[in-house]
N, C-alpha and C positions, 0 to 999 in steps of 0.2 A: 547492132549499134556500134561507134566509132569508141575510140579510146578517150579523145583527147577533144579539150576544148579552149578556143584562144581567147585572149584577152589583149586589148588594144589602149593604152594611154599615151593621151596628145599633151605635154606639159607645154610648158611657154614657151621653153628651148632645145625640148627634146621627144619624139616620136617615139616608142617602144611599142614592141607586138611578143606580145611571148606564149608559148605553147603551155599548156598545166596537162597533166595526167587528171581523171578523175575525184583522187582524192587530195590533190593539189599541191601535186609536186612538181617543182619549173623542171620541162624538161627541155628548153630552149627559151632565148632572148634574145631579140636584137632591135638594136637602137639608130637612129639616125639624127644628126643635130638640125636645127632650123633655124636658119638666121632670122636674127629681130632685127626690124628695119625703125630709126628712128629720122624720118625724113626733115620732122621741122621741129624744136624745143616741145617738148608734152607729146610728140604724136608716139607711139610705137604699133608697128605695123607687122603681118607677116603675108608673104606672097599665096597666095590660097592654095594654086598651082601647086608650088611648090610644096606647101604643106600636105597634101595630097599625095605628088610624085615621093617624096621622104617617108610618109608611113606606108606606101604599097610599096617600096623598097626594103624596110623593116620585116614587114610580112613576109615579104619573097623568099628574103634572105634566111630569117627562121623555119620556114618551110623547108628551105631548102638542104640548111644545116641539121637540122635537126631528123634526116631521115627519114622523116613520116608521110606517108602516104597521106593526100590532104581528103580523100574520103574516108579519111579516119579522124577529121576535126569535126565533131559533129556540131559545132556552133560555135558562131563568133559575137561576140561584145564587145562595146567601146568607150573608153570614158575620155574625158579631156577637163582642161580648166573650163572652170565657168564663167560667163559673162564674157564681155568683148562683142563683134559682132561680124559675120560672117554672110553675106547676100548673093543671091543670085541675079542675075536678069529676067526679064518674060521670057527669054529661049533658054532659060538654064544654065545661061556663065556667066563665070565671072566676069567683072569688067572694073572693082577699086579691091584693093588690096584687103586683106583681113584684119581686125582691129583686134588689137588685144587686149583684157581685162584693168591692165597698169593704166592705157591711155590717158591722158589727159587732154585734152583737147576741148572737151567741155566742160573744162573747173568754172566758167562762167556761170554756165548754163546752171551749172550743180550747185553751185552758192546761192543762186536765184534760186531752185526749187528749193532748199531745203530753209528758208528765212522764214519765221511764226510767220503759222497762217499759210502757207506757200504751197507749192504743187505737191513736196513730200508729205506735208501733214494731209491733203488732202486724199490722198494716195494710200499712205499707210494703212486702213482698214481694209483697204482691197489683198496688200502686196505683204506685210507686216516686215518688214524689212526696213535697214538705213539705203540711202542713195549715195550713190560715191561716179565720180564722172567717166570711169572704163561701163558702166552697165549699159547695155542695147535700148532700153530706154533712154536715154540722155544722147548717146550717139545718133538714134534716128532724127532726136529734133534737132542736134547739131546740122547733121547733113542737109534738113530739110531749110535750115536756117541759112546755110554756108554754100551747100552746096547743091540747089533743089536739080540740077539738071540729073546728076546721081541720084537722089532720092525719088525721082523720077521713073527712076529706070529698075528701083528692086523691084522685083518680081517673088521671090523666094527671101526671108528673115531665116538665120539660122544662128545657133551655137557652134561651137568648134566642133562638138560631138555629133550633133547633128550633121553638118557637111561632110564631117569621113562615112557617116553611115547614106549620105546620101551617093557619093560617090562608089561606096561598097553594095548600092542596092538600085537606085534611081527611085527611090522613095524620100519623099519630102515629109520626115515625122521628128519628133520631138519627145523626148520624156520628161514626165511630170516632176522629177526630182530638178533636171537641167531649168525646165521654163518655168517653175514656181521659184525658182532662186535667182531669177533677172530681173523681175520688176515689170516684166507686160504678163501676167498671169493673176488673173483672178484667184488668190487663195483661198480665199475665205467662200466663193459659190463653186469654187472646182470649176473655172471654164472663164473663156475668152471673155473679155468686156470691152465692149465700145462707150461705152461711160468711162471707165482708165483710161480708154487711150485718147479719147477726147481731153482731160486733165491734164494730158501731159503738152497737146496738140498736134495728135499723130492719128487720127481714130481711120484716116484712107488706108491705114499699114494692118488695118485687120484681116484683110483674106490675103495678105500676104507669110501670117503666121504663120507656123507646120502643125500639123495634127499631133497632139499626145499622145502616148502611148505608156506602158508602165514597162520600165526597167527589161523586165522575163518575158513580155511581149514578142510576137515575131515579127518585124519590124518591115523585114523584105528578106529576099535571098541571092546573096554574089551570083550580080551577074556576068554574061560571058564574057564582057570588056574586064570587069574588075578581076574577074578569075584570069585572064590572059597578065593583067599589069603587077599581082600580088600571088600568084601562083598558086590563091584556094581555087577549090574547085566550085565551079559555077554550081548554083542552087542551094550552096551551105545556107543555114539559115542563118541573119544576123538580130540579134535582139535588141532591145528598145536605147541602152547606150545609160549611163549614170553622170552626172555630174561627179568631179573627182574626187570631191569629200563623202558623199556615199558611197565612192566604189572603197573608199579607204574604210569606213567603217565596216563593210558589209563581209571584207577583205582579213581585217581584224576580229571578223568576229563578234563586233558591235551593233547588236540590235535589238537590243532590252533596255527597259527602262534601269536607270541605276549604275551602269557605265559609263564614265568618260570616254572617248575618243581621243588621243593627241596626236598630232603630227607634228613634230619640229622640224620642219625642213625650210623651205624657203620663205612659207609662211606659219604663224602659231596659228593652228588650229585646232579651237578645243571646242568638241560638238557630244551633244546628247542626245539620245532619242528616246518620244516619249509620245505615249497614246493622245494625249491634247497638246492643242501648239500652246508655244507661251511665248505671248504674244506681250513685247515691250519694247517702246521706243527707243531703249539703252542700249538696244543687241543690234547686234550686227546682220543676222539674219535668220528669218525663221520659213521654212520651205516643206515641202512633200517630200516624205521618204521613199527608198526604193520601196519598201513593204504597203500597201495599201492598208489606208487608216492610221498610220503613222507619221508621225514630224520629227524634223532636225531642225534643231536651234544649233547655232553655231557662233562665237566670238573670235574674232582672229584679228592679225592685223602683218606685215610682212617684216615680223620681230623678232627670225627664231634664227635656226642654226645656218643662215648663210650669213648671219652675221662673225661664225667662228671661220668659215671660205674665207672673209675678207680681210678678215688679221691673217692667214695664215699665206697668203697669198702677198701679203704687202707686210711683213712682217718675221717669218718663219723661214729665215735660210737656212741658220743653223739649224733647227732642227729638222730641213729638207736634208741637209746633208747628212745629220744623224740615224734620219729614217732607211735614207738609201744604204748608207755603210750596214745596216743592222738587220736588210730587207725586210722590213714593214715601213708600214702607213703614218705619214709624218702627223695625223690624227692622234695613234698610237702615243706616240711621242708626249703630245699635247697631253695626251691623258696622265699618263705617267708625271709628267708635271702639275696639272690639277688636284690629282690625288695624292703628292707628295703635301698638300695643305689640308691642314682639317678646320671640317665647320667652324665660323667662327673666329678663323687665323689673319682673317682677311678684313681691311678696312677702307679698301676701294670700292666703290660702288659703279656700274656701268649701265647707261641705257642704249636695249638693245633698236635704236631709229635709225640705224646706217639706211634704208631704204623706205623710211615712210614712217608712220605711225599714227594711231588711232585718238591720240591723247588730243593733239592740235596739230594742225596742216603744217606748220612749222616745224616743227620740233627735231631734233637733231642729237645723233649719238654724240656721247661722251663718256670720259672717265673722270670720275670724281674723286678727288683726296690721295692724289698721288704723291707718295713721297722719294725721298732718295734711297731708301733701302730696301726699295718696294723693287724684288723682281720680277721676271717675264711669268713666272710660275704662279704669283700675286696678280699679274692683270689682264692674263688666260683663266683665272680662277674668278674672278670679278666678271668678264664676260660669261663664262658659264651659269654663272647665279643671275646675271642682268637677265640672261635671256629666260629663264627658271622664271622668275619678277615678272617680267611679261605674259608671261602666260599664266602666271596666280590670278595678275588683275583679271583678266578676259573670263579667268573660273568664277570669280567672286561674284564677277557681276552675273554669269550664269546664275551660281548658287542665290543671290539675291531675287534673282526672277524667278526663281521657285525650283530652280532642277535637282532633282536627288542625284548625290554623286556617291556611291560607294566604295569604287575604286577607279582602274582607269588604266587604258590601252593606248599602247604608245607604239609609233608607227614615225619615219622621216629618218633623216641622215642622224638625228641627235638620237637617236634608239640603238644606232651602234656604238655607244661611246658608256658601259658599263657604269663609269663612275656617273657623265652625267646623269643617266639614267634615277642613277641613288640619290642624286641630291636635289631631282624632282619628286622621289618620293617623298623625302625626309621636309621638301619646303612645304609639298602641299601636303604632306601628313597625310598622304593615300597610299593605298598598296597599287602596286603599277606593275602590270605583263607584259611584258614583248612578245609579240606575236613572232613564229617562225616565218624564215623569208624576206627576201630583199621585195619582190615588183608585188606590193600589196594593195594598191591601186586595180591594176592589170587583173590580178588574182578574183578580187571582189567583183571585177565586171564579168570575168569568165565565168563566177557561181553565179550572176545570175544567169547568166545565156545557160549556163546550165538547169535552172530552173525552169527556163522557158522552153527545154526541149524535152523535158520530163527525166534528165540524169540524177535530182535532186526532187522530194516530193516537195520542197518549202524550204526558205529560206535556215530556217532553223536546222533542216537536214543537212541543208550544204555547207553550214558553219560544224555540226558537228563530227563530218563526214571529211572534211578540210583543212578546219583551222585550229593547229598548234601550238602551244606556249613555249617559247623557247625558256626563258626565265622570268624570272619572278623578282618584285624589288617591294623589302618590308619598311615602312615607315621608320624613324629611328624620334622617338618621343624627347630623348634629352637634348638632341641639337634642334630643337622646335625654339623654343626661345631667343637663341643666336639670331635666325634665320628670319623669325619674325623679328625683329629689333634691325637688322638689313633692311626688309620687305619698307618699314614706316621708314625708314632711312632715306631708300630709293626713292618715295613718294614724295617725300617731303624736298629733297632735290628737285624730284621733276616740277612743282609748285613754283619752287624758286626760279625756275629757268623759264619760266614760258615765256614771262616781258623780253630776256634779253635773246631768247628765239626770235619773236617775232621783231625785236628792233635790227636781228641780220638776216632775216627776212627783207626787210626794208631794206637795206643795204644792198645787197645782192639783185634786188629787184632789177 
């Protein structure tokens, strides 16, 4: 048997393929960027092609770097973002561009389903999820509404993760974590329905579905074309593929009732897994886990650490300049400044909606209670807690719908930054682990392709066999009060702004 097994993640703007050794250590990575195409105001698009040719160039290149003999990968897995919508033709090409999860393009469409009484409410006991307008249900009725000549012509419905695995195999399948978290999946009977897709006004798009399959599944095996374009060797076997918030848990290590999951990177997301779904119209989304007989509920919204990218980019010279004279990470920097304030020091409040938010369609970052003696150090410290704020809410309302939290795994770009680390324990009063390892994503799809080729007996073997705590972050009890006294602060701001959200809302129209 081989040494090594790969793990493949497709993000919105970047392709990675990385090699792990068996007890999951990276021993290669490479990455390729993907342009996002925003052709007309709401649309964002990405070339299929192209997204294709960029992660079999990924591959290559890690094969190729990393010295390994590619009949020593003994299995590949692949995750990618979820939702968005990705089609074939009846001959198998592509023929419109790939849709990405952000889209917009059906907010029409999605304001109409989701009004009392509407196709969401009608929907929800099939799907147990909210509706937002990037999901492949909303875009098929789009196309078939806008564009039926296109809608016409799919032949093949796929996810992001499903088309690299179908381009890595010539199998048209699906996993039940990917197609239970888009909204054309029967959750609640396990299996397709032509009663949902009738509701939605799609029900001819049924035998254009892909077949399910679970996570550790063997899905197909690299064929001779992909083994020629990606430098594996032809007949590897590839496995069923995860949606990205399960490769991240599974990755982390998260797959017991009682742990949180976080990510803070581009978006907050904070998921549980738990033997019964729990099933509430306030959550963002409740799906199949990779592990059979298991669910992920998940709250998120796109509220977390690229909102610290965007100051530091439109804001952070001097401390670019500070970082390069002192050779570290102008993050570093940031840090060093946030931690120079203690809990409590701070009376600017910030909401983290530079890019969206879950609160109201409107809604918009700001800083609040800005004074004149207030420095850079004071409103890098106020982002750090805003975006902290953000993701309390999304816990609560977990914890409200019933999910036991005892502690909690943290994973994304905000897991490198030690302090903030500390003052997501100390807000949400949980003890918090950072997992070892940067591509955690990657990692958690490679356990289970390892699962699926007998490297691992079970899920639980290849989290114990794998996954590492680098460190540990202890709650701090006495700055609890501060922080909650912020927390009703922040809320009670965001209350006050909706009206005048939406009146430049209006404005801007």
């Amino acid at each position: 048997m081989g040494k090594y097994l790969m793990g493949i993640d497709n993000g919105l703007t970047l392709s990675k393929a990385a090699i792990f050794d068996l007890e999951g250590r990276t021993v290669g990575v490479a990455s390729r960027k993907i342009e996002v195409q925003y052709p007309k105001p709401g649309y964002t698009e990405r070339d299929m092609d192209v997204v294709w040719q960029m992660t079999a160039e990924a591959i290559h290149e890690v094969v190729d770097s990393s010295g390994i003999d590619p009949l020593e990968i003994i299995a590949v897995g692949n995750s990618a973002h979820g939702n968005g919508l990705y089609v074939l033709d009846h001959d198998d090409k592509t023929f419109i561009p790939g849709i990405a999860s952000m889209d917009g393009r059906a907010a029409d469409i999605m304001d109409e389903w989701n009004r009392p009484g509407g196709v969401h409410d009608q929907a929800f006991p099939f799907v147990r999820q909210s509706c937002w307008a990037g999901q492949p249900r909303v875009l098929l009725a789009w196309l078939k509404q806008h564009e039926p000549d296109s809608y016409r012509r799919i032949g093949k419905v796929m996810l992001c993760t499903d088309y690299i695995k179908y381009c890595l195999t010539g199998q048209h399948t699906t996993d039940y974590s990917i197609i239970s978290g888009c909204g054309l999946y029967d959750s609640a009977r396990l299996d397709y329905s032509r009663e949902l897709l009738e509701i939605y006004g799609i029900p001819e798009i049924l035998p254009t579905l892909p077949r399910p399959v679970w996570a550790h599944d063997i899905a197909g095996r690299v064929t001779a074309e992909a083994a020629q374009q990606t430098g594996l060797a032809a007949g590897t076997p590839v496995t069923g593929g995860l949606f990205d918030i399960d490769a991240a848990a599974i990755g982390s290590g998260v797959i017991d009732e009682g742990v949180l999951c976080i990510v803070a990177g581009t978006w907050s997301i904070n998921e549980v897994i738990t033997s019964d779904p729990i099933i509430d119209k306030r959550l963002f989304l409740c799906s199949l886990f990779a592990i059979p007989g298991m669910w992920l509920t998940l709250e998120g919204s796109a509220t977390s650490a690229t909102n610290l990218e965007w100051f530091v980019n439109n804001f952070c010279y001097e401390e670019r300049q500070e970082a390069q004279a002192r050779g570290i990470s102008v993050y570093d920097v940031c840090n060093e400044k946030v931690a120079s304030l203690t809990p409590g020091s701070n009376d600017i409040i910030f909401h983290p909606y530079l890019f969206g938010s879950d609160v109201q369609a409107t809604a918009r970052a700001g800083f609040y209670g800005l004074g004149g003696w207030h420095t850079k150090a004071h409103v890098m410290r106020a982002l750090y807690e805003g975006v902290v704020f953000g993701h309390l809410s999304h816990i609560r309302k977990l914890q409200a719908a019933g999910a036991r939290i005892d502690k909690a795994r943290m994973t994304g770009g905000g897991s490198h930054s030690k302090v903030w680390t500390q003052i997501f324990s100390d807000v949400l009063q949980l003890p918090i682990e950072v997992p070892e390892g940067a591509e955690v994503a990657a990692r958690g799809v490679a356990m289970a392709a390892g699962v699926g080729v007998g490297v691992y007996a079970d899920y639980a073997d290849a989290v114990a066999r794998v996954v590492q705590i680098e460190r540990e972050h202890r709650p701090d009890p006495q700055v609890a009060p501060a922080y909650q006294a912020r927390y009703e602060e922040y809320k009670n701001i965001l209350e006050a702004m909706k009206e005048p959200w939406n009146r430049l809302a209006k404005l801007n129209a």
